[in-house]
VEXROKE-851949 format. One record per residue (C-alpha): residue number from 0; residue in three letters; x negated, y, z negated. Coordinates in Angstrom, 3 decimals, always signed. Example, Ala and Ser with C-alpha at 12.3 -4.5 7.8 and 13.67 -1.06 7.14 Angstrom:
<atoms>
[atom 0; 'ALA'; [-12.300; -4.500; -7.800]]
[atom 1; 'SER'; [-13.670; -1.060; -7.140]]
</atoms>
This chain:
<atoms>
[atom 0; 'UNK'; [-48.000; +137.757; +98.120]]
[atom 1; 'UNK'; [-44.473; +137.719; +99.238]]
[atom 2; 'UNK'; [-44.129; +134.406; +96.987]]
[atom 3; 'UNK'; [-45.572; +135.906; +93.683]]
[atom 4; 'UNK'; [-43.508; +138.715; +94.002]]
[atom 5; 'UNK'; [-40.056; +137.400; +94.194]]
[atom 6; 'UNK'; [-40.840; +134.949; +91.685]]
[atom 7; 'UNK'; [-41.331; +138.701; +89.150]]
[atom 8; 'UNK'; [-38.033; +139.844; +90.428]]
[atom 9; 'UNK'; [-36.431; +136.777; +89.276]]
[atom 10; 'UNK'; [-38.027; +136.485; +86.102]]
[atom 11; 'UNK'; [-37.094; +139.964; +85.528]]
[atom 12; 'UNK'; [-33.663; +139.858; +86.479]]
[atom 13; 'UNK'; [-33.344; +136.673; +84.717]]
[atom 14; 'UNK'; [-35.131; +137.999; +81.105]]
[atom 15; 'UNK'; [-32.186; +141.300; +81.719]]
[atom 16; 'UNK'; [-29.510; +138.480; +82.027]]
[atom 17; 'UNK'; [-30.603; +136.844; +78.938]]
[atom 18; 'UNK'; [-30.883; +140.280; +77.202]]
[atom 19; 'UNK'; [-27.548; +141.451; +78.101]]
[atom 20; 'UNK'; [-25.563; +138.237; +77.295]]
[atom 21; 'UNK'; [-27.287; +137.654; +73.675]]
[atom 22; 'UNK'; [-26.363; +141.324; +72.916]]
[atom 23; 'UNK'; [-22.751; +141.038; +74.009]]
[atom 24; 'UNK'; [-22.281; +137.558; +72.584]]
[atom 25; 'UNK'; [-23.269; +138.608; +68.691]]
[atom 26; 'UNK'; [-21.501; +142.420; +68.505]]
[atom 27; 'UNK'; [-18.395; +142.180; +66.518]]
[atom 28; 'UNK'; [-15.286; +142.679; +68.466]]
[atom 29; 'UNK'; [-13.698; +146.290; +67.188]]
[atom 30; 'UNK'; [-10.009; +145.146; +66.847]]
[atom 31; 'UNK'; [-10.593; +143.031; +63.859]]
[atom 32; 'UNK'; [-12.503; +144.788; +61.407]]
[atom 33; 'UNK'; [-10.855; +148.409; +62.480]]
[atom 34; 'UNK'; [-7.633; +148.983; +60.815]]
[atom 35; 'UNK'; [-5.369; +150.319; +62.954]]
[atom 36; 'UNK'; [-1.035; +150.846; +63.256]]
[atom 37; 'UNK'; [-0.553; +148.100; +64.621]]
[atom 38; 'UNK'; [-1.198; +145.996; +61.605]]
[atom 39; 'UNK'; [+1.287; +144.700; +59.675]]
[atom 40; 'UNK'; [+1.172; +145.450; +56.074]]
[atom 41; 'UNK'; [+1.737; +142.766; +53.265]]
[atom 42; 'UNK'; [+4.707; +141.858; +52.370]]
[atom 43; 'UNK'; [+5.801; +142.705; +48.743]]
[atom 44; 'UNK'; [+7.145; +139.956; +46.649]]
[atom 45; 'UNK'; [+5.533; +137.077; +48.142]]
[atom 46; 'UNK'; [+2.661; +135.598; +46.371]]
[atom 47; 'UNK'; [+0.599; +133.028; +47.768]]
[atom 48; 'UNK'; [-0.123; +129.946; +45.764]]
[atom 49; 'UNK'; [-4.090; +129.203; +46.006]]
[atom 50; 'UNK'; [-4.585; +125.344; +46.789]]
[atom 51; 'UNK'; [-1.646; +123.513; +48.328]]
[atom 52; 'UNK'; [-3.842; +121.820; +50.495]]
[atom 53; 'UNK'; [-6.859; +121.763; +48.774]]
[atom 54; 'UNK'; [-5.821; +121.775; +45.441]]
[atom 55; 'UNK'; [-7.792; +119.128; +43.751]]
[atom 56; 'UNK'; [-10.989; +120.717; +45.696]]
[atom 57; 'UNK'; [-10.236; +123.943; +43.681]]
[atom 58; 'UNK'; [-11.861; +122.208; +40.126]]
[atom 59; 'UNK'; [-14.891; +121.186; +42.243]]
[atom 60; 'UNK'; [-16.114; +124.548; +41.964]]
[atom 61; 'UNK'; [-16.430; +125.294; +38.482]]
[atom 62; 'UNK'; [-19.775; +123.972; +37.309]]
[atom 63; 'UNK'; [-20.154; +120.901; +36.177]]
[atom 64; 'UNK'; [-22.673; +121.076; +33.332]]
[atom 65; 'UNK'; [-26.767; +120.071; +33.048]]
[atom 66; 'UNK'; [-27.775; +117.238; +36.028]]
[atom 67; 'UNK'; [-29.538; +114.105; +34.756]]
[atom 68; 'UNK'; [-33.399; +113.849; +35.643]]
[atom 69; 'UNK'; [-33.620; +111.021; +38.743]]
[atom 70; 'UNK'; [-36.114; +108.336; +38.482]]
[atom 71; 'UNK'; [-36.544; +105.188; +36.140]]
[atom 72; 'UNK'; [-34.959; +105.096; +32.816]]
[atom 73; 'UNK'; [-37.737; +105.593; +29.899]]
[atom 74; 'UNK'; [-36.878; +102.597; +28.358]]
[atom 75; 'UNK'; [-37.394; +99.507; +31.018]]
[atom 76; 'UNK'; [-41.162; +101.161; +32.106]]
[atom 77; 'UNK'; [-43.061; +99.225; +30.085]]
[atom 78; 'UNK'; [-41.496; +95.399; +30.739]]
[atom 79; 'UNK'; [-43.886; +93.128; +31.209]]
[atom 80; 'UNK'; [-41.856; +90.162; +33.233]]
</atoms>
């Protein structure tokens, strides 16, 4: 009896762990989506040039037009060798 029992405390205590640490893990800390006066404000004058680094990644976005069907071509299906 003693055995069963304090096997239920533990699984409780260990389900309220779980709880607790899941729900404190995925809230959103309140210091970076607040605004507050603390924040800097942008600087005026200085533009930022998209794609230094990745600059040649910046045409692989647009789209790229219709994609070819996959599979044989038409023309070689009916060969007879």
């Amino acid at each position: 009896m003693a055995n069963s029992l304090s096997n239920h405390h533990l699984v409780t205590v260990l389900l309220l762990f779980l709880l607790l640490t899941s729900s404190s893990a995925t809230a959103r800390p309140l210091n970076l989506a607040l605004p507050s006066d603390t924040v800097a404000p942008p600087e005026e004058g200085h533009l930022r040039v998209a794609g230094k680094k990745f600059g040649p990644l910046v045409l692989n976005m647009l789209p790229k037009g219709p994609v070819p069907p996959s599979g044989p071509s038409k023309g070689t299906n009916g060969l007879n060798n």
